[in-house]
N, C-alpha and C positions, 0 to 999 in steps of 0.2 A: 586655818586651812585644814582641809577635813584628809584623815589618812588615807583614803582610796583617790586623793587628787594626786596627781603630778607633781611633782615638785622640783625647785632646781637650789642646791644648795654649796656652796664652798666648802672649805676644807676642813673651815670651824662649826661648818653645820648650820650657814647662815646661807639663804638664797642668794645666788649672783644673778643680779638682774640682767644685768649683758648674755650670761649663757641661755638666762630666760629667754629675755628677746632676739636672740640670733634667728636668723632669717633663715638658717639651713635647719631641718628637724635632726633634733640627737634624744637620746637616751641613754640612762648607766643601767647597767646589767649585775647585777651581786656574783660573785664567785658562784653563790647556791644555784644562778638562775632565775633569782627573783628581781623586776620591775624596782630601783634604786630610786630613779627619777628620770625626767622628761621637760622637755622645755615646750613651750606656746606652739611653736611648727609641728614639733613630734604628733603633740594633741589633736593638730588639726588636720595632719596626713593619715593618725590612725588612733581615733575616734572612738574607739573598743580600748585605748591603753591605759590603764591602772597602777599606779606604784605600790607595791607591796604584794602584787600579783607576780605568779610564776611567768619568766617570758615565753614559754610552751604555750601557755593559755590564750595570751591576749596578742600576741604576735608571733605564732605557730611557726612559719615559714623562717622566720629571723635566728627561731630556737636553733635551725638544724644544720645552724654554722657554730663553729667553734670558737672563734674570735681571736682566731690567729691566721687565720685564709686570706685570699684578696678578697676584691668587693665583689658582696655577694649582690645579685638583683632577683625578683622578682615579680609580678604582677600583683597589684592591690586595685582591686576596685578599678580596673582598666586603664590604671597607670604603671608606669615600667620604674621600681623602686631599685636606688644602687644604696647597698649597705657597706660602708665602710669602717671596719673595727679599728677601737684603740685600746692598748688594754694599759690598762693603769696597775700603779705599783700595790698596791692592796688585791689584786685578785680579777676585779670587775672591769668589765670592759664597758668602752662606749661607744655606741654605734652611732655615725653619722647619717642621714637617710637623705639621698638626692631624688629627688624627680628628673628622671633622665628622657621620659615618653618622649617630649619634644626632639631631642638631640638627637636620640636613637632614630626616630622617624626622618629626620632630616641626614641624617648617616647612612640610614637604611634607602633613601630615595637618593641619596648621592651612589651608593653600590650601582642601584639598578641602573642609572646613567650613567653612568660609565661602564657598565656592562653591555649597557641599549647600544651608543655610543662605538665601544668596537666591533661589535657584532656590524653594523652597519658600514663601519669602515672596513673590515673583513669581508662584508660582505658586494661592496666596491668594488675594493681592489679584485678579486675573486671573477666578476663579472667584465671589469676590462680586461680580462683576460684574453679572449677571444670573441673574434667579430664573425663567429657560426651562430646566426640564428638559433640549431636546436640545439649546441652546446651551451647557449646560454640560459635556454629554457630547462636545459638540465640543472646545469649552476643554479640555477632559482629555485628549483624544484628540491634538490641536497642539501643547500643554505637552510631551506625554509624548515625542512623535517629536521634539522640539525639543533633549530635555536627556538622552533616556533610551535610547532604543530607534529602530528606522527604521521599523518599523511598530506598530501602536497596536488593538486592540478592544476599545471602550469594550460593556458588553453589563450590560441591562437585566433583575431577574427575568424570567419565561415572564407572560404574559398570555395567556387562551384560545389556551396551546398555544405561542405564537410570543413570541420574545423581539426586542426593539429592539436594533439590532448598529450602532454607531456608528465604523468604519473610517478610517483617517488612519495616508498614509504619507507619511514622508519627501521633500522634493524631488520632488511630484507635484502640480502645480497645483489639480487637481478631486480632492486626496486624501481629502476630507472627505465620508464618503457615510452615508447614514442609511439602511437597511431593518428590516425585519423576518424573519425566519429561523426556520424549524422543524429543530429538532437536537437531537441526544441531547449533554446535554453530559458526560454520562460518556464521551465518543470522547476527551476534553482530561482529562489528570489535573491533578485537584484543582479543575478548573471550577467541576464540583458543588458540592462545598464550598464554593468560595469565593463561590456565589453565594447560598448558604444562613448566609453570616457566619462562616466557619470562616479559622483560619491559613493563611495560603499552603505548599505544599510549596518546596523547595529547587529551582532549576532543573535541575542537576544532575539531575534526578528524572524532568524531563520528556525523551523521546527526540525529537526535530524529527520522523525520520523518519515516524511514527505518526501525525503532526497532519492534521486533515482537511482537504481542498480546501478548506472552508467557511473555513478560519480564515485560510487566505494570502491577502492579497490578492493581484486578478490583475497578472502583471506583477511580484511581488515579486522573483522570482526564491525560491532553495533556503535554507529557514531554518536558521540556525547554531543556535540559542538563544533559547527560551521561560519567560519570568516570566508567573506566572498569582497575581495577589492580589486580596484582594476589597476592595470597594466600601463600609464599614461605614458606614450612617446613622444617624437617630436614633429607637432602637429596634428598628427593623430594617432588615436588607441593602437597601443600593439597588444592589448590581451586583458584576461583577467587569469587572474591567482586567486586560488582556491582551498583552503586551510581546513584539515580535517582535524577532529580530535576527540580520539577512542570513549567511548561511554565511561564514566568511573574516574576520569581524568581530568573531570571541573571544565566549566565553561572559562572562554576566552576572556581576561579581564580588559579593563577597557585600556590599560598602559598597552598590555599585551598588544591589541587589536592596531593603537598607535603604530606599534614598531611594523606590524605589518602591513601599514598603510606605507610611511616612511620605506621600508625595505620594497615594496612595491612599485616605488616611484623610481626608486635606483634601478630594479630589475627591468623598468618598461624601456628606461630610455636607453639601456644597455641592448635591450631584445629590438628596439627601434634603428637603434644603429647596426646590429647586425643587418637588421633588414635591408636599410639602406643603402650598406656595403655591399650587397649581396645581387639587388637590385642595379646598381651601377656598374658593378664587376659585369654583368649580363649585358648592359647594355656597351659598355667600351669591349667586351667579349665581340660584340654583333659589329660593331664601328670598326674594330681592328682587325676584324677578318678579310673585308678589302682592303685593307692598308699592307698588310702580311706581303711579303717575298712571294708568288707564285710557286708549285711545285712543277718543275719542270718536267717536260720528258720529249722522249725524241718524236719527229714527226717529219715528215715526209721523208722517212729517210736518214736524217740528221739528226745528229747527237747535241742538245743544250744539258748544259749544268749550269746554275748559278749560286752564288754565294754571299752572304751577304753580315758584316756586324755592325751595331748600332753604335754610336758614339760612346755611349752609357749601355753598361754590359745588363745594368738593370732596367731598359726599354727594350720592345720588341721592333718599335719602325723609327724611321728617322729621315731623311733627307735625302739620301740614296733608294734608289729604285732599280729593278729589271721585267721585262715581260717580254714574253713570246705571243704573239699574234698568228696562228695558223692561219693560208691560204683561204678567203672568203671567194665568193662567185664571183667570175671573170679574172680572176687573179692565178699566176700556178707560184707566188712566190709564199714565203713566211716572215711576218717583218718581226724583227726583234730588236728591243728597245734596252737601251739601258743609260741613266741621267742620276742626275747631283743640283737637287733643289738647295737653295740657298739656305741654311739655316741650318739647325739639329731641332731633334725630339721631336715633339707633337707635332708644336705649330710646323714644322717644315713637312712633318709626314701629310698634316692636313692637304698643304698644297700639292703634295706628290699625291696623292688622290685623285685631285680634280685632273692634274697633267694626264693623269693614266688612263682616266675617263676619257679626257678628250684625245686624246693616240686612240684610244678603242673606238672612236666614233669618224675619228678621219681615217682610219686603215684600209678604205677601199679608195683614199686616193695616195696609197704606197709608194705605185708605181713611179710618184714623182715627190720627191724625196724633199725639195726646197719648197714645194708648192704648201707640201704638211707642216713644213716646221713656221713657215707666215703663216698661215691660217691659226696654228697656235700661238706665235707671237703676238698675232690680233686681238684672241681672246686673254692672254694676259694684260697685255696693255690697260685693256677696258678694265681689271677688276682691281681694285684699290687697295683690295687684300694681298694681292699676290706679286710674287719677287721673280727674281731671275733666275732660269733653269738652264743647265747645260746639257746636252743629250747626245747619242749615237746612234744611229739609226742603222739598220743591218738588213735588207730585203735577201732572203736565202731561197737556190732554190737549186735542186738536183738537175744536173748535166751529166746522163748516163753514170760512171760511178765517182765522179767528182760533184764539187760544188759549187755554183756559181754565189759572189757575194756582192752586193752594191750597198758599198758603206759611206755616211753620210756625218760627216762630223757638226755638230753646234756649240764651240764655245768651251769642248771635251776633248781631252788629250786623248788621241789616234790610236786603233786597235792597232795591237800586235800577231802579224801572221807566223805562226809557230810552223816550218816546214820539216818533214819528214827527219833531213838531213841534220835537223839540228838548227839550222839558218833561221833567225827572227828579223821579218821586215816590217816597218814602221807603215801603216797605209796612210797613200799620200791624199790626203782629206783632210778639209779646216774648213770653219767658219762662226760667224756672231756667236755668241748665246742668247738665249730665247727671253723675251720680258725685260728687254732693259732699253733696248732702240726701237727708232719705229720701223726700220725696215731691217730686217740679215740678207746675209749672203755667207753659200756656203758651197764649197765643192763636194761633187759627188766620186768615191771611187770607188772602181770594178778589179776584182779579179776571179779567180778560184783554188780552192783548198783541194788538194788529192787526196788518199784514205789514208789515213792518218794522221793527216794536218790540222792544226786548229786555227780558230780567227779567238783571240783573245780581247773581250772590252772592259775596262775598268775603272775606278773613277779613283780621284787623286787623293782619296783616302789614303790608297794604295801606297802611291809613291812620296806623299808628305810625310806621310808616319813619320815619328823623330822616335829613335832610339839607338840600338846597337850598343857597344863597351863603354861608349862615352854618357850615351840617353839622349845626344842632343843634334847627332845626325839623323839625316834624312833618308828613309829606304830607296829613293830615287830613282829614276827611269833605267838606269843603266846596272841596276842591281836587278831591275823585275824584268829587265830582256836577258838575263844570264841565268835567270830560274825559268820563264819561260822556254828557253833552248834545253834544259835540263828536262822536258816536258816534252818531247818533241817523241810521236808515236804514243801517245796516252791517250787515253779515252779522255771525254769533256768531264767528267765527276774526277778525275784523278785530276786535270790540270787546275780545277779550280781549290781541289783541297790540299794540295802544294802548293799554292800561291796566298792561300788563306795564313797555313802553317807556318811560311816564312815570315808573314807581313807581322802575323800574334807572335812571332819569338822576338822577332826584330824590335817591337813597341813594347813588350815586355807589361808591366805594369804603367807606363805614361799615358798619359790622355793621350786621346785620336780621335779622327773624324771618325765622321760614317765610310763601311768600306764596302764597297760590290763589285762582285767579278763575274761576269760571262762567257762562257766557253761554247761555241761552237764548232764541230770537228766533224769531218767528214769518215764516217767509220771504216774501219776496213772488212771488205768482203761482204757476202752474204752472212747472214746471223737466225737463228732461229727468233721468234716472233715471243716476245715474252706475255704471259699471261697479263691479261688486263691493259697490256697495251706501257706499262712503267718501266718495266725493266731497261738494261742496260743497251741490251742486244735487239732492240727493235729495231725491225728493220721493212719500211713500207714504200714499193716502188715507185 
């Protein structure tokens, strides 16, 4: 064996074949620093090593451990080398040498995913946060400059013409700008696409140089590198996303590009559902505004107030209904309605719709009060949808400075005449309720209110309510004619928001129907004419 070869020898100075052939590369080191021996692996990991050679010379980087440290590593030959020392009782050490390249790489691509990983679930969570269209285009735009890119445009399909451009860069306080913008977005390769739902191209693809004024923000300084992927919602594109990244700061690697395809796909269908929230909210906005409670006000003379809460304090309509009908041609009266469709929430409010419609389309035959409520009864019958409604019917109309009132009951507990003196009379009026037989019948009653009297209509919201000390009584007829009398000489906004007041202290926090109350009062005296015709004090002869 020649002296510049390697060698591996025991203790007696005889080679150990085993430490020859071990599978892991080792070497001895002399106290001086010189090359001791080396076994078959050592040779084959590093190809320059000589025994009897200095280990400065022939494994430079190994020298400039001490061999008392932990394991050292460093790169050979574009492998990632872990040296581990052992020192021996004579002085010299022996360095184990692992090939760790593979581990490290599989360590090191495990970091990134799991980094990739929460960024993505951060950046999730972060998005369902809010169902605002351009708060989520901001979220995507701060995410994206936060983990991805230094500058960010979040961009919106075109609406007549102009598209919504949502900008956010990097370490810029007011980075986060919302406008609107007219551009061709075939000026950006792959924009188009990507805003029409199409794959992202490769960055590589895109040249910075070419990119339009539009797309840098000011102030950015000179783009290195552009990712352009789209926006995918549900069904279709909500947008594309757009990744800047400053010159001098290396193009987008293609793991990189991944994460912001993946992060792209979270932010569309996040920015999809606001849209569709937003869109819906708009359209049950437009659906709920003829369902709404009317805003009353006085007219011909007469004071209405009405009042109304919904079964669920978190609905706005329900089963209960009121409206006022002003005097149409040939008529001098005002009919006012107030009823309790069967049912709560939606579905019942649906049907108080169409009831309301059809009261607003029979109102020119008022005058005959039994004649309206069959004509309605008919058209419920016929509709397969629809249930049974109770009503009150109230034709008003001024008789010098009183009121005259012709009240019609359906299947609805009897207004209460609220007189000056305090006296509450029950009006003597009954009949069917509406949608449930094929024929009603119903009495008509007539009196008049003097100034300051009221006709009171309510539905039995009112008086089932269960609550009070126990929770399990009923607020009852003979409790809401002893606050009605407490009412007596009030304007119609004051009797009904007393009668509101008792009924919510009384139910407390327990379930309850739907509740509506109608007040019509014949006002006292002349009044000045309030602006715009709402006020309290109007007064039209």
């Amino acid at each position: 064996m020649s002296e510049t070869e390697p060698t591996t020898r025991d203790a007696t100075g005889t080679v150990d074949a085993r430490w020859l052939e071990a599978p892991c590369a080792a070497l001895t080191v002399d106290p001086d620093g010189m090359v001791r021996e080396a076994n078959a692996a050592a040779v084959s990991l590093l190809p320059q090593l000589r025994t009897g050679e200095p280990l400065t010379r022939v494994v430079p980087w190994l020298a400039t451990a001490d061999g008392t440290s932990a394991p050292f590593a460093d790169v050979v030959d574009g492998r990632t080398v872990e040296a581990q020392p052992v020192r021996q009782d004579d002085g010299s050490v022996t360095w184990w040498l692992i090939d760790v390249t593979d581990v490290r790489s599989v360590r090191d691509e495990l970091k990134l995913e799991q980094a990739r990983a929460a960024f993505l679930s951060e950046a999730s969570a972060a998005l369902l946060g809010s169902l605002n269209l351009l708060r989520c285009m901001e979220v995507t735009g701060e995410l994206a400059v936060g983990r991805l890119a230094d500058g960010a445009l979040v961009i919106t399909p075109a609406a007549h013409g102009r598209f919504q451009v949502v900008t956010v860069v990097r370490d810029r306080a007011d980075s986060s700008r919302s406008t609107l913008l007219r551009f061709d977005p075939d000026e950006v390769p792959g924009l188009a696409e990507a805003l029409q739902g199409f794959p992202p191209v490769p960055s590589r693809w895109i040249d910075p140089a070419i990119a339009p004024s539009w797309l840098t923000p000011a102030g950015f300084g000179d783009v290195g590198s552009i990712v352009v992927t789209p926006l995918p919602g549900h069904g279709i594109p909500a947008g594309a996303l757009v990744l800047l990244r400053r010159a001098g700061c290396g193009p987008f690697s293609e793991g990189e590009e991944a994460t912001a395809n993946e992060f792209a796909a979270r932010s569309g269908l996040a920015m999809s559902a606001a849209r569709m929230f937003a869109q819906q909210a708009a359209i049950t906005e437009t659906l709920m505004r003829d369902l709404l409670p009317p805003r009353l006000q006085h007219v011909a003379g007469v004071e209405y107030a009405g009042g109304y809460r919904p079964s669920q304090d978190s609905e706005r309509v329900g089963g209960d209904f009121y409206d006022v009908h002003p005097a149409v041609d040939g008529t001098e009266e005002t009919l006012a309605v107030l009823g309790d469709v069967c049912g709560k929430g939606l579905e019942a409010a649906v049907l108080t719709g169409k009831i309301r419609s059809a009261l607003h389309a029979l109102r020119p035959m008022s005058g005959d009060h039994l004649r309206m409520l069959r004509l309605l009864n008919e058209a419920l019958l016929t509709d397969d949808d629809a249930r049974f409604v109770t009503l009150v019917l109230a034709s008003v109309s001024r008789i010098g400075s009183d009121v005259r009132l012709r009240l019609t009951c359906a299947g609805h507990p009897p207004p209460l005449i609220i007189r000056a003196d305090g006296r509450v009379e029950e009006a003597a009026t009954s009949g069917t309720l509406v949608g449930a037989l094929p024929t009603i019948e119903a009495t008509t009653y007539e009196t008049r209110i003097a100034p300051g009297e009221t006709c009171l209509l309510y539905t039995d919201g009112i008086t089932e309510a269960q609550g009070g000390p126990l929770g399990r009584d009923q607020f009852g007829e003979e409790r809401l004619q002893r606050a009605a009398a407490e009412c007596a000489g009030m304007p119609a906004e004051a009797v009904v928001e007393r009668v509101r007041m008792l009924a919510a202290e009384w139910v407390g926090r327990n379930a309850h129907d739907d509740m509506a109350v109608l007040a019509i009062t014949a006002p006292r005296g002349q009044h000045l004419t309030a602006v715009g015709g709402h006020g309290r004090g109007r007064y039209t002869a």
